[in-house]
PyMOL Python script that loads the backbone (N, CA, C, O; Angstrom):
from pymol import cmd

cmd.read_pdbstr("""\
ATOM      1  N   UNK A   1     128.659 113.439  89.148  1.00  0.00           N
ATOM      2  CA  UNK A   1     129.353 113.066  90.368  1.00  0.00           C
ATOM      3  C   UNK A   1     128.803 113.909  91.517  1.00  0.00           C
ATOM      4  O   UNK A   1     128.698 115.119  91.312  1.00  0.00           O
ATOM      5  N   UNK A   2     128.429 113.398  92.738  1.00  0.00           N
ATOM      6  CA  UNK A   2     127.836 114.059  94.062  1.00  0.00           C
ATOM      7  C   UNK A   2     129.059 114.591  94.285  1.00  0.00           C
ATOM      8  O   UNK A   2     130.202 114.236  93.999  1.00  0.00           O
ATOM      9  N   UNK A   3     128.371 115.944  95.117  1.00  0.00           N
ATOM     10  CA  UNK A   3     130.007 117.250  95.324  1.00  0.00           C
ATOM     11  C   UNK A   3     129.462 117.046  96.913  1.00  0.00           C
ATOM     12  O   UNK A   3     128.255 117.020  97.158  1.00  0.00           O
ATOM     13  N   UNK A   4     130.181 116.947  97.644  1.00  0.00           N
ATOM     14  CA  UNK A   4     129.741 117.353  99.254  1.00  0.00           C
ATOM     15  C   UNK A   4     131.187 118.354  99.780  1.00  0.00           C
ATOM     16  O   UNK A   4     132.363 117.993  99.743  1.00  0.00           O
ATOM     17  N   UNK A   5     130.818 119.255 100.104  1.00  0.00           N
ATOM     18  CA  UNK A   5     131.624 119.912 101.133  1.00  0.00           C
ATOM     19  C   UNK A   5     131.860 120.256 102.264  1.00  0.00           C
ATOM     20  O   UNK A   5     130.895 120.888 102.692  1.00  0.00           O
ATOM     21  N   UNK A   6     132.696 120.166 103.030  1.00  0.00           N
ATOM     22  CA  UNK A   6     133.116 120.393 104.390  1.00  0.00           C
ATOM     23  C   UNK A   6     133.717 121.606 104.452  1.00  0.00           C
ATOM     24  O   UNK A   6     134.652 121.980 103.745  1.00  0.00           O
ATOM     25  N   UNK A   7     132.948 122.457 105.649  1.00  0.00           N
ATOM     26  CA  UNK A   7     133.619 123.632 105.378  1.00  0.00           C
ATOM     27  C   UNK A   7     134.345 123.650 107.134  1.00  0.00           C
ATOM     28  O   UNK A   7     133.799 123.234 108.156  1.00  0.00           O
ATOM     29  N   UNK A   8     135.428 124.148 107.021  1.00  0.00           N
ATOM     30  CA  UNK A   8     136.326 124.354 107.890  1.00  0.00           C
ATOM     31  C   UNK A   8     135.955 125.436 109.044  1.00  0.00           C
ATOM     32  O   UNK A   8     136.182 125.382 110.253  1.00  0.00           O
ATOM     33  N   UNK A   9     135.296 126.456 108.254  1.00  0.00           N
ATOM     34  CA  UNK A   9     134.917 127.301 109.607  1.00  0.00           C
ATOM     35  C   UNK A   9     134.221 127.011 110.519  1.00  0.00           C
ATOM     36  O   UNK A   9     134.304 127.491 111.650  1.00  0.00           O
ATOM     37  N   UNK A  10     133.324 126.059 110.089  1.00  0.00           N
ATOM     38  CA  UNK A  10     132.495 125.648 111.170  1.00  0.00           C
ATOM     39  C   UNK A  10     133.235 123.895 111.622  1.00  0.00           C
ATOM     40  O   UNK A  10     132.383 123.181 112.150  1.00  0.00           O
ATOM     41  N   UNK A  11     134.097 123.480 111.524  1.00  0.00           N
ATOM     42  CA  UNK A  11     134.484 122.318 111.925  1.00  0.00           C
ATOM     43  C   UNK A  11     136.143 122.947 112.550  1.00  0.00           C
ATOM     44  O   UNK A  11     137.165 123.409 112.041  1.00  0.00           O
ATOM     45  N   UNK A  12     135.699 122.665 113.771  1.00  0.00           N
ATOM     46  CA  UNK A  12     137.243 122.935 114.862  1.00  0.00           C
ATOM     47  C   UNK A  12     137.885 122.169 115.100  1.00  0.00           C
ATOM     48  O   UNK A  12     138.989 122.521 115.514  1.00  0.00           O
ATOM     49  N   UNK A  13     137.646 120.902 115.007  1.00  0.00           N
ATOM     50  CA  UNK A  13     138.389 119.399 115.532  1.00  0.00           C
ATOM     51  C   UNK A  13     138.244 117.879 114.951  1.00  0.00           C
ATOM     52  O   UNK A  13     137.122 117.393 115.097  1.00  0.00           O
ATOM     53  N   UNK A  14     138.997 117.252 114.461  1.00  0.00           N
ATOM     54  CA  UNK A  14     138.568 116.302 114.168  1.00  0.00           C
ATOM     55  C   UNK A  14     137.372 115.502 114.743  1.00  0.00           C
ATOM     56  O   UNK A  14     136.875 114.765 113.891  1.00  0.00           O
ATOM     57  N   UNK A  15     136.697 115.437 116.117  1.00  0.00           N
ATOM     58  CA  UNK A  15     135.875 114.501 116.371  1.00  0.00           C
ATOM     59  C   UNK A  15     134.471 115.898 115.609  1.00  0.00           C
ATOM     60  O   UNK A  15     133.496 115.189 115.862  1.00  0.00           O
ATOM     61  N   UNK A  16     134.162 116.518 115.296  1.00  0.00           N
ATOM     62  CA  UNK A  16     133.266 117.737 114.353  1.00  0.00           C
ATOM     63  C   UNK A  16     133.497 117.559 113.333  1.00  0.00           C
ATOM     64  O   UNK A  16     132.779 118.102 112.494  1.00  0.00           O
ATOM     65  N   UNK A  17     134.525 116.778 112.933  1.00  0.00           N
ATOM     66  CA  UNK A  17     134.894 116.326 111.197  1.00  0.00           C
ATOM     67  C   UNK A  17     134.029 115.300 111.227  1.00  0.00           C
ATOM     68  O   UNK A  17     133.048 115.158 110.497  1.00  0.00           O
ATOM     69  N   UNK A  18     134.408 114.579 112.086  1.00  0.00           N
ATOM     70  CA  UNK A  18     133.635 112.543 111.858  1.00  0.00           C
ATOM     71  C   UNK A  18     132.338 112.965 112.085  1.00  0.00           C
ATOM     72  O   UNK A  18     131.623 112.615 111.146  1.00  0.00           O
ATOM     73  N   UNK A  19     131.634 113.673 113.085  1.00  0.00           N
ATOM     74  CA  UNK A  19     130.646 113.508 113.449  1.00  0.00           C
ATOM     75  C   UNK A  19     129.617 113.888 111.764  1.00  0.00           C
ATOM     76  O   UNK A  19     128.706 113.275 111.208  1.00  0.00           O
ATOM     77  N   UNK A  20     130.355 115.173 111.438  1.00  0.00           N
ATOM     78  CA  UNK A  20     129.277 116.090 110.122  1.00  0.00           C
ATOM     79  C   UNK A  20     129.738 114.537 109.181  1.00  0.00           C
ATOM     80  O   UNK A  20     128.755 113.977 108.693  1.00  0.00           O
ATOM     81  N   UNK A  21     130.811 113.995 108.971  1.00  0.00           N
ATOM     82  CA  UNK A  21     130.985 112.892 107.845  1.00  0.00           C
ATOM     83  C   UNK A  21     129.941 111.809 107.891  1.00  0.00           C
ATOM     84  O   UNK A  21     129.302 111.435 106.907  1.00  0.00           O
ATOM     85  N   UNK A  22     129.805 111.285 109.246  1.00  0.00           N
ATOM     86  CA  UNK A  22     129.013 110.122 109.424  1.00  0.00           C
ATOM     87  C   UNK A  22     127.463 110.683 108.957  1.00  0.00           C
ATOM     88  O   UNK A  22     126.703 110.078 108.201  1.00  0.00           O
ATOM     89  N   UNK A  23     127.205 111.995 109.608  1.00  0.00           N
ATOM     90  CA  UNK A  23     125.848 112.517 108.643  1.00  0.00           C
ATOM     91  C   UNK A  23     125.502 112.727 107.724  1.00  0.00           C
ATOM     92  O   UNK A  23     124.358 112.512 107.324  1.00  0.00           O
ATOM     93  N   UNK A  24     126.898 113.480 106.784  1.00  0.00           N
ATOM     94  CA  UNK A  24     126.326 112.975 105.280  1.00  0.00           C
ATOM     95  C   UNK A  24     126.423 112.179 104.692  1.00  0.00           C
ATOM     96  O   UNK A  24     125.772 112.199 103.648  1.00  0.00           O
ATOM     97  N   UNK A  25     127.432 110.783 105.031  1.00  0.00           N
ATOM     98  CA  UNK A  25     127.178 110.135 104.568  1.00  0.00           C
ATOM     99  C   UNK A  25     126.178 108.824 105.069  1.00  0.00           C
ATOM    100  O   UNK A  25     126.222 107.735 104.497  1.00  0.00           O
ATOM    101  N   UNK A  26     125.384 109.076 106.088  1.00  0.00           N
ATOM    102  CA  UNK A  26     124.846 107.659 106.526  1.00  0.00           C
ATOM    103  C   UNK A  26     125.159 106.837 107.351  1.00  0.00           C
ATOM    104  O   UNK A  26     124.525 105.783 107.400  1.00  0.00           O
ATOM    105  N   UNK A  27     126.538 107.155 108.495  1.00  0.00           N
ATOM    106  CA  UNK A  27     127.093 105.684 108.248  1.00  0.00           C
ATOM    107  C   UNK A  27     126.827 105.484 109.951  1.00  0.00           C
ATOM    108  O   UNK A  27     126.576 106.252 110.879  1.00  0.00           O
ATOM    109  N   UNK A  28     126.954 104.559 109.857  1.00  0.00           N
ATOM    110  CA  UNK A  28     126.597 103.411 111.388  1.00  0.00           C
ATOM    111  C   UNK A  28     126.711 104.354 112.534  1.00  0.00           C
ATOM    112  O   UNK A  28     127.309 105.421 112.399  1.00  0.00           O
ATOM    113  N   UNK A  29     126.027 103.914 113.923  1.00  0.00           N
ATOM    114  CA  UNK A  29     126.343 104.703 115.050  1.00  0.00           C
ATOM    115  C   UNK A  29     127.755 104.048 115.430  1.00  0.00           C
ATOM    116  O   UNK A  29     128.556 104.529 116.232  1.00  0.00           O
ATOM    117  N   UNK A  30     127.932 102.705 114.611  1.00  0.00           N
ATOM    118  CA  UNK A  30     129.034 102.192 115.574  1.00  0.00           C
ATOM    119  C   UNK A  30     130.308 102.490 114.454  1.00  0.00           C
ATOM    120  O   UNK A  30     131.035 101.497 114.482  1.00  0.00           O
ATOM    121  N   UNK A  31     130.758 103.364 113.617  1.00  0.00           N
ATOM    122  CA  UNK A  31     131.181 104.097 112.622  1.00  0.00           C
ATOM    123  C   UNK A  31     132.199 104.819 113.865  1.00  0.00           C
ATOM    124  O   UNK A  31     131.852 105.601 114.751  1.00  0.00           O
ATOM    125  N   UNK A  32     133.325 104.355 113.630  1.00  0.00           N
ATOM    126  CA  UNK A  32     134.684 105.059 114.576  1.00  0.00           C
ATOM    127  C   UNK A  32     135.402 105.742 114.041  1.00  0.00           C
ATOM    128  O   UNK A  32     135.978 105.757 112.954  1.00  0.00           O
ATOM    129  N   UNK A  33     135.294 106.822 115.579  1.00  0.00           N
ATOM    130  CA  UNK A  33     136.059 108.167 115.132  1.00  0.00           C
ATOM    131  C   UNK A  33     137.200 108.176 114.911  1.00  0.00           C
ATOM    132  O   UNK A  33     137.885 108.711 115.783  1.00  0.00           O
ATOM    133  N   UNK A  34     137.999 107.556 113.570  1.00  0.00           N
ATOM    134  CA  UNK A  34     139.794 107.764 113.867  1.00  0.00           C
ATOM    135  C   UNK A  34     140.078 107.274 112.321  1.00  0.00           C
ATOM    136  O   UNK A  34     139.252 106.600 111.704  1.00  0.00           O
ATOM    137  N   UNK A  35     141.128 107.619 111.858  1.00  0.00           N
ATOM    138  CA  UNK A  35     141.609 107.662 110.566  1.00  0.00           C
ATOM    139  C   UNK A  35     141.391 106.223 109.658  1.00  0.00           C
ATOM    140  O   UNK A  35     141.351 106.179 108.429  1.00  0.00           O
ATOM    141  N   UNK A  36     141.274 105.167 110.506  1.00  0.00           N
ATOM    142  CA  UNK A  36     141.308 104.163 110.059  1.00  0.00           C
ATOM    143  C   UNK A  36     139.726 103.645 109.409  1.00  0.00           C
ATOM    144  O   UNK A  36     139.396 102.850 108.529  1.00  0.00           O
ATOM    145  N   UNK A  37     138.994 104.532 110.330  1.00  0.00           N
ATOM    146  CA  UNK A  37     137.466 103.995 110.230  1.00  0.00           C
ATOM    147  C   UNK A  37     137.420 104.665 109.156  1.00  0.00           C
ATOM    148  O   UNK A  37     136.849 104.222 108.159  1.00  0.00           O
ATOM    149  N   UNK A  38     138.224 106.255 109.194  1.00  0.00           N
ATOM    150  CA  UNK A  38     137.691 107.285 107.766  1.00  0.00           C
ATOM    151  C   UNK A  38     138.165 106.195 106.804  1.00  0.00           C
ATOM    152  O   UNK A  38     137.183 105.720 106.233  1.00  0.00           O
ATOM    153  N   UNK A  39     139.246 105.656 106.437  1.00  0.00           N
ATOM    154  CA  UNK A  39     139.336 105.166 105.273  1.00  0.00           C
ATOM    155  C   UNK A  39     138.756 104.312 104.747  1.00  0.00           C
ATOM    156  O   UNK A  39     138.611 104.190 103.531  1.00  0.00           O
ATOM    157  N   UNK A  40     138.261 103.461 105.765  1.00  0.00           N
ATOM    158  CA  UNK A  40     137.479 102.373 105.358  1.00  0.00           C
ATOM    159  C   UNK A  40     136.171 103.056 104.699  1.00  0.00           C
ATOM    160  O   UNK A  40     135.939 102.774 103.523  1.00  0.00           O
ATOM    161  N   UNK A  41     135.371 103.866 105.327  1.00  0.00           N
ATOM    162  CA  UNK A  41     134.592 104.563 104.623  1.00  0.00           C
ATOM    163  C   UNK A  41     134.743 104.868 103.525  1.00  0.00           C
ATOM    164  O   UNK A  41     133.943 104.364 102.737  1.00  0.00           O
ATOM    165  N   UNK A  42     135.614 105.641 103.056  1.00  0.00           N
ATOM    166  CA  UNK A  42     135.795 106.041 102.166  1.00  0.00           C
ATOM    167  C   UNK A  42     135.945 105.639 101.149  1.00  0.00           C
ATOM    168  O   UNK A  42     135.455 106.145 100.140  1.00  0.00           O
ATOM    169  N   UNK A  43     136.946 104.224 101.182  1.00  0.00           N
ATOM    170  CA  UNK A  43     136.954 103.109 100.154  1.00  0.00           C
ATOM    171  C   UNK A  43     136.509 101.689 100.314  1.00  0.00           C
ATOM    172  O   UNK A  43     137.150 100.681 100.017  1.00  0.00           O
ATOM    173  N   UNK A  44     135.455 101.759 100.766  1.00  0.00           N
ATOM    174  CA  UNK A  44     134.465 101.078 100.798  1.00  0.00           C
ATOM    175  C   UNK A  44     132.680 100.929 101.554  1.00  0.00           C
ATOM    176  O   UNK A  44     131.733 100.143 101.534  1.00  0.00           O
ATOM    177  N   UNK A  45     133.036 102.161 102.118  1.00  0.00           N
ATOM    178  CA  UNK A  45     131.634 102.045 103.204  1.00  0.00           C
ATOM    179  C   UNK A  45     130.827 103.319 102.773  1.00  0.00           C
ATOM    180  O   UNK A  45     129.954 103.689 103.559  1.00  0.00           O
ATOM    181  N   UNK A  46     131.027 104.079 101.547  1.00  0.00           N
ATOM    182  CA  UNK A  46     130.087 105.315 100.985  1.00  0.00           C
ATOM    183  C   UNK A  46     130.337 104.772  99.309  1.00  0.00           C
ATOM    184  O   UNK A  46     131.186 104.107  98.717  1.00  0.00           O
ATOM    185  N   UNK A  47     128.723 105.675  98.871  1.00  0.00           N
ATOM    186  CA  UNK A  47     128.337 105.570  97.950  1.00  0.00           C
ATOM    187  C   UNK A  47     129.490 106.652  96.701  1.00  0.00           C
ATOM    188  O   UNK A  47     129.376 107.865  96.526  1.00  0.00           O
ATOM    189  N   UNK A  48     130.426 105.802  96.079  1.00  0.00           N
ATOM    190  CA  UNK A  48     130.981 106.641  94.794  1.00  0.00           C
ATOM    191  C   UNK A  48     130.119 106.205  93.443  1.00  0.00           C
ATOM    192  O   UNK A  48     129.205 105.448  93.116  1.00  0.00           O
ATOM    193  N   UNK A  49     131.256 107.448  92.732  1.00  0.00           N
ATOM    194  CA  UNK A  49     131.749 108.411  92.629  1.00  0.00           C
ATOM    195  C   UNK A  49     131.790 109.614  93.822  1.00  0.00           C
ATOM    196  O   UNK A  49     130.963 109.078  94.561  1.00  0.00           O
ATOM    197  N   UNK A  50     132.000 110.322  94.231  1.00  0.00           N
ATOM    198  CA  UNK A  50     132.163 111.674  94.757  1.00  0.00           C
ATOM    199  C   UNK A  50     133.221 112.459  94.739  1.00  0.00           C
ATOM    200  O   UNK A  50     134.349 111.983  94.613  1.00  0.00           O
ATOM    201  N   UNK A  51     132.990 113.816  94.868  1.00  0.00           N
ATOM    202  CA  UNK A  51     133.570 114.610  94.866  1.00  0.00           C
ATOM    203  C   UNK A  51     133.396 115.494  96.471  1.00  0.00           C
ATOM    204  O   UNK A  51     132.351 115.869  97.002  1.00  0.00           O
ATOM    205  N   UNK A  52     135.125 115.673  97.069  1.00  0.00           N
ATOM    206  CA  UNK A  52     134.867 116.176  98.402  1.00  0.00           C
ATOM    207  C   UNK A  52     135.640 117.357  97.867  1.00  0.00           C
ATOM    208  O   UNK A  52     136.386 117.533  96.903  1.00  0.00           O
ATOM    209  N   UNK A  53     134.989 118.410  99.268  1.00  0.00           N
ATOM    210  CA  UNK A  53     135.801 119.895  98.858  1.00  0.00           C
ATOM    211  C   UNK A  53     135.936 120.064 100.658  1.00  0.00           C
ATOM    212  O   UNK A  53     135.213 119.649 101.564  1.00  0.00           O
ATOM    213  N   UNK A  54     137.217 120.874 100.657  1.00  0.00           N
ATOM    214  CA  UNK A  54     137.470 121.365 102.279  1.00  0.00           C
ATOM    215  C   UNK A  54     137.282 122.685 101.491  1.00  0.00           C
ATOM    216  O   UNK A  54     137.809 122.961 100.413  1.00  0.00           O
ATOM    217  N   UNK A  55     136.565 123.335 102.108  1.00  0.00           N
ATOM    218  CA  UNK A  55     136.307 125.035 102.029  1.00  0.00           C
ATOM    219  C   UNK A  55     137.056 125.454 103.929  1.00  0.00           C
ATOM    220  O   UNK A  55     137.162 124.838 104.990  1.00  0.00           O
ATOM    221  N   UNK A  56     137.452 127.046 103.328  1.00  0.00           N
ATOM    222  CA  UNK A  56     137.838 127.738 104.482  1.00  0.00           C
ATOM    223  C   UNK A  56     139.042 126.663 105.173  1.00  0.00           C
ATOM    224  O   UNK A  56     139.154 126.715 106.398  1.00  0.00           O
ATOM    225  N   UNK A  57     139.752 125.898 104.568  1.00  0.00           N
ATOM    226  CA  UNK A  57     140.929 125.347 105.021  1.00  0.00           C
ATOM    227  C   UNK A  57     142.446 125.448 105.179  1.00  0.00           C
ATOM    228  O   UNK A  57     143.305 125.729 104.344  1.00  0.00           O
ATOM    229  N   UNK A  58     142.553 125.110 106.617  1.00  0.00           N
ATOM    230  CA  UNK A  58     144.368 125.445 106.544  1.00  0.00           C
ATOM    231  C   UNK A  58     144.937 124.233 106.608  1.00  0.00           C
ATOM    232  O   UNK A  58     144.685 123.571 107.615  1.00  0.00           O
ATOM    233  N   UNK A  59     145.799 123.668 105.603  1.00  0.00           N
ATOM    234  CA  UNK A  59     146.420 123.076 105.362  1.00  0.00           C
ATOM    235  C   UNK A  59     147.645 122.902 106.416  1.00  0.00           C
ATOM    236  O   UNK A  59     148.016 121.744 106.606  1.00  0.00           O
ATOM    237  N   UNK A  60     148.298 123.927 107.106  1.00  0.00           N
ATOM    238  CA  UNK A  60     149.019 123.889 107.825  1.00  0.00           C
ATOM    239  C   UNK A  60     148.641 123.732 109.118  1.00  0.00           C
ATOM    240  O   UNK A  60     149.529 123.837 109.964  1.00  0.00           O
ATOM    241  N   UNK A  61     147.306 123.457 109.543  1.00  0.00           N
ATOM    242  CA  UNK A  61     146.811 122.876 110.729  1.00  0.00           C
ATOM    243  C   UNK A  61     146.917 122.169 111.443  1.00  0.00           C
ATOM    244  O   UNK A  61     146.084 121.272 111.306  1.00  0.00           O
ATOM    245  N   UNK A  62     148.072 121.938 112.887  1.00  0.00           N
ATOM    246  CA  UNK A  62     148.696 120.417 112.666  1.00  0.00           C
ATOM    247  C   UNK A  62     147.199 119.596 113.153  1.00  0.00           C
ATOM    248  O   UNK A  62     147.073 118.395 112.916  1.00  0.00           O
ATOM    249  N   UNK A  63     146.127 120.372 113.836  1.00  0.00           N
ATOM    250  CA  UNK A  63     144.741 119.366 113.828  1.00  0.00           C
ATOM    251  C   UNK A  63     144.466 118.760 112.689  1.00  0.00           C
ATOM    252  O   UNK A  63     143.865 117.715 112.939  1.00  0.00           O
ATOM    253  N   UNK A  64     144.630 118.928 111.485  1.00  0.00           N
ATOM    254  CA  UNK A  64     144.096 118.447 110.099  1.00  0.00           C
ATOM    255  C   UNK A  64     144.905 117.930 109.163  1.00  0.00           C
ATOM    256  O   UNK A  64     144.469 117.687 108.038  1.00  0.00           O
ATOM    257  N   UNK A  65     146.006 117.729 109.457  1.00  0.00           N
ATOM    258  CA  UNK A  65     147.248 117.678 108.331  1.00  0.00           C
ATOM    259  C   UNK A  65     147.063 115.824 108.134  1.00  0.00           C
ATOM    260  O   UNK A  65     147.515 115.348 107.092  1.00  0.00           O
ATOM    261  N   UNK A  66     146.604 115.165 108.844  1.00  0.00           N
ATOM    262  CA  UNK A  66     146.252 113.306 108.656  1.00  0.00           C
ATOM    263  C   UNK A  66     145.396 113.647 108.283  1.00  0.00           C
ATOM    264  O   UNK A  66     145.593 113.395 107.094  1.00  0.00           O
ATOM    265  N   UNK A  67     144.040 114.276 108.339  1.00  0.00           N
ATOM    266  CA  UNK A  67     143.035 114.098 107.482  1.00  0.00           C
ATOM    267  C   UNK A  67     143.450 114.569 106.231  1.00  0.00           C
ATOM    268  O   UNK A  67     143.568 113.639 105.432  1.00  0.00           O
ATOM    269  N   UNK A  68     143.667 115.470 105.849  1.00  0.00           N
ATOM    270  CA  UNK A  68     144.440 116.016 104.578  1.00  0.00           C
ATOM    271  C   UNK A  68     144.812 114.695 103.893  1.00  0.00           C
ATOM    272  O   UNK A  68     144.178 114.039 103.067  1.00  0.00           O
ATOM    273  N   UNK A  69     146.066 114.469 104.483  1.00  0.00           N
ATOM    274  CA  UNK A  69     146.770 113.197 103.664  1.00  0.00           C
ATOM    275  C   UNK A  69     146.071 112.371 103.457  1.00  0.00           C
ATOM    276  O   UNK A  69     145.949 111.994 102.291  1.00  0.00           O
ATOM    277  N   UNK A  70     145.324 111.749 104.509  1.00  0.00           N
ATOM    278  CA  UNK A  70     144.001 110.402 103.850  1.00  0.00           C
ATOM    279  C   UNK A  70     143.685 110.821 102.919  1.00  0.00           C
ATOM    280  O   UNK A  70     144.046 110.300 101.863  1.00  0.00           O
ATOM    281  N   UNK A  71     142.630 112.282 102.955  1.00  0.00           N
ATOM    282  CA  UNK A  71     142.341 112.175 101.514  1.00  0.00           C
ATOM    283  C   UNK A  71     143.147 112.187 100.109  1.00  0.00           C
ATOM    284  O   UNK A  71     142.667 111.809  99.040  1.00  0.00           O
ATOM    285  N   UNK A  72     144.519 112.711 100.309  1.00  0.00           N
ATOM    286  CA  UNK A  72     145.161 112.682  99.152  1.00  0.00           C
ATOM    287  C   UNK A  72     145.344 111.641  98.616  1.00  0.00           C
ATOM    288  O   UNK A  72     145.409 111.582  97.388  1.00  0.00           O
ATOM    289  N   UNK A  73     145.506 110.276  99.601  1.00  0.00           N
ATOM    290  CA  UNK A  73     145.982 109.386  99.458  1.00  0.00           C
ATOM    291  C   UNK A  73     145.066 108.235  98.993  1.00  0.00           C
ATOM    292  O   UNK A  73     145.349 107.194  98.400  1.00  0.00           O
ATOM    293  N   UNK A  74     143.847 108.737  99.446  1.00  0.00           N
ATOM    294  CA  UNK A  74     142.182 108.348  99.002  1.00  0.00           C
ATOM    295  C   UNK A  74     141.857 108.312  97.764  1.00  0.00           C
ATOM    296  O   UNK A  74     141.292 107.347  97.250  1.00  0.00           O
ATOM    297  N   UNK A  75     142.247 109.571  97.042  1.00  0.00           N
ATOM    298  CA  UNK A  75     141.876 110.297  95.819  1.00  0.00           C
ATOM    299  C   UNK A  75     143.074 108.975  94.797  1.00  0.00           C
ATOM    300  O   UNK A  75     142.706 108.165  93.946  1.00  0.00           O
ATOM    301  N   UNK A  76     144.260 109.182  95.235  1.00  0.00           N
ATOM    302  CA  UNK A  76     144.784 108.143  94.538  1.00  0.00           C
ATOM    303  C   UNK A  76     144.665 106.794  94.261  1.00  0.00           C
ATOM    304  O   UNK A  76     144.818 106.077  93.272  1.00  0.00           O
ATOM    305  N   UNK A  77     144.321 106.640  95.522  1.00  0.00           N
ATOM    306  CA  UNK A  77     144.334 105.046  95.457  1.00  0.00           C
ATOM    307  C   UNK A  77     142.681 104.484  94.584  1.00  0.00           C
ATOM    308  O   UNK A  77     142.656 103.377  94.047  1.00  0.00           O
ATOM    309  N   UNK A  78     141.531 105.330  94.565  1.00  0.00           N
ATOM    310  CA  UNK A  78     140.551 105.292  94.050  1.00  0.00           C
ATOM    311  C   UNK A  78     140.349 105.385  92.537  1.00  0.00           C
ATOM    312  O   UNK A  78     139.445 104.922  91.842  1.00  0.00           O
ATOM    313  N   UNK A  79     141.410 106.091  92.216  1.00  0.00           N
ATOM    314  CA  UNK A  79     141.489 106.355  90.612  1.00  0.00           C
ATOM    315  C   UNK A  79     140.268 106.721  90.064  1.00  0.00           C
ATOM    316  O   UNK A  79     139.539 106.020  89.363  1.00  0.00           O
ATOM    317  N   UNK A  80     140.025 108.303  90.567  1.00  0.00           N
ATOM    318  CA  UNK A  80     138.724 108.807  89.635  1.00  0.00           C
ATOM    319  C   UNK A  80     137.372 108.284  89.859  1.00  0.00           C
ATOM    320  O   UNK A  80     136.357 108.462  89.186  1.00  0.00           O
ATOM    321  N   UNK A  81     137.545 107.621  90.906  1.00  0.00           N
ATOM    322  CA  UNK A  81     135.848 107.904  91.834  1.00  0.00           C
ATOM    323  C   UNK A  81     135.778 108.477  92.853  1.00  0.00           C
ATOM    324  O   UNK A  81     134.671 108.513  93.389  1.00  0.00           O
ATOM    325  N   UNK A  82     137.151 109.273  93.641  1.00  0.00           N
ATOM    326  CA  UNK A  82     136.818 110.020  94.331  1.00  0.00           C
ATOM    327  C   UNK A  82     137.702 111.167  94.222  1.00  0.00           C
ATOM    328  O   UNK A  82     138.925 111.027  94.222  1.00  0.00           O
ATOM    329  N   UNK A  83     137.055 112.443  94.116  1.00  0.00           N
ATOM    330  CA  UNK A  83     137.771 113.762  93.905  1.00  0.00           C
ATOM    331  C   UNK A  83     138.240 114.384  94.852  1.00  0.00           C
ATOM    332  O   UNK A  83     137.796 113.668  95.749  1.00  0.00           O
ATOM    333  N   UNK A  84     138.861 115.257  95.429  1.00  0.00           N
ATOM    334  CA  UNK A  84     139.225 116.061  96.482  1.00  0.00           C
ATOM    335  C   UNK A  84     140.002 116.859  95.886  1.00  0.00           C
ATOM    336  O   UNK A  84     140.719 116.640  94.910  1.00  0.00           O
ATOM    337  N   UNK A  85     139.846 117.890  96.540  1.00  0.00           N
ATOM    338  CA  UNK A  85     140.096 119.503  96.584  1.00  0.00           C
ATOM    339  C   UNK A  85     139.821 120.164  98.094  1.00  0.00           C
ATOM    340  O   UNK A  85     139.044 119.868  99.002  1.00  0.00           O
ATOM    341  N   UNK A  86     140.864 121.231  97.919  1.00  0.00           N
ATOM    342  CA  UNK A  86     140.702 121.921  99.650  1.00  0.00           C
ATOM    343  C   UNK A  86     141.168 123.738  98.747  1.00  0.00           C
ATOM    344  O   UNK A  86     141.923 124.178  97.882  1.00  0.00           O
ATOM    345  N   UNK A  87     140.154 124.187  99.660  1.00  0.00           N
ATOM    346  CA  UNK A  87     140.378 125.526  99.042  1.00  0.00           C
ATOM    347  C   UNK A  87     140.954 126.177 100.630  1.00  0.00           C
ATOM    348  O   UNK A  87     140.601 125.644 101.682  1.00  0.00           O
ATOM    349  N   UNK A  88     141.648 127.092 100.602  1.00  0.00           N
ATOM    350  CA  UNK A  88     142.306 127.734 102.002  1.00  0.00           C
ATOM    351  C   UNK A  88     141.771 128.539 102.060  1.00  0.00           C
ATOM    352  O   UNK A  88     141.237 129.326 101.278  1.00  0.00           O
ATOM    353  N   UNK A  89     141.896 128.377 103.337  1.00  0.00           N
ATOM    354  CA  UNK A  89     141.197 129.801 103.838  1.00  0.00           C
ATOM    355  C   UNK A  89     142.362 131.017 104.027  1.00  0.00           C
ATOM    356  O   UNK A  89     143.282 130.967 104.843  1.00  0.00           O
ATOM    357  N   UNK A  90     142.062 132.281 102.938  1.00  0.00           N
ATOM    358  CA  UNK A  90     143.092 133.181 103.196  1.00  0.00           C
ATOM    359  C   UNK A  90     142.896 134.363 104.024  1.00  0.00           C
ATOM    360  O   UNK A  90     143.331 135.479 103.740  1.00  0.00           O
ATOM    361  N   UNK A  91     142.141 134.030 105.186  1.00  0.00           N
ATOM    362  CA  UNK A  91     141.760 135.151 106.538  1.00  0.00           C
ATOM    363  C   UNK A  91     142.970 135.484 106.904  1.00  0.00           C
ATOM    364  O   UNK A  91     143.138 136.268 107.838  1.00  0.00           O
TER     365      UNK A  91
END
""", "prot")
cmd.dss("prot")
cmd.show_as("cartoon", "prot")
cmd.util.cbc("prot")
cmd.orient("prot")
């Protein structure tokens, strides 16, 4: 399974989330920045299996707390082609 990680220290805002996402994964210039486009990606517009990791993450971020949930909600609805994990950052 491909592991890609996003690491949090260097991503401050969601539009620095979409932008590093659309690069690793490929996806269109016309690929929109907002929760709806992430999902579609996700379950259907990238190559699975994968495995995502948030490194250096706060969960209690109210910038990040919808991306969070997509993915939780990602991971479920995919049933074991797509992984997620978020490790916190304990600075």
């Amino acid at each position: 399974m491909r592991s890609v990680v996003f690491d949090f220290a260097d991503i401050r805002s969601m539009p620095d989330f979409y932008l590093q996402f659309a690069d690793i994964f490929l996806l269109p210039d016309w690929f929109g920045n907002n929760l709806d486009a992430l999902w579609d990606a996700l379950t259907v517009g990238i190559r699975l299996p994968v495995q995502i990791v948030f490194t250096h993450f706060d969960r209690q971020s109210m910038d990040f707390v919808s991306l969070y949930n997509l993915f939780e909600e990602a991971e479920q609805e995919l049933d074991g082609l797509l992984s997620f994990n978020s490790l916190e950052d304990k600075a």
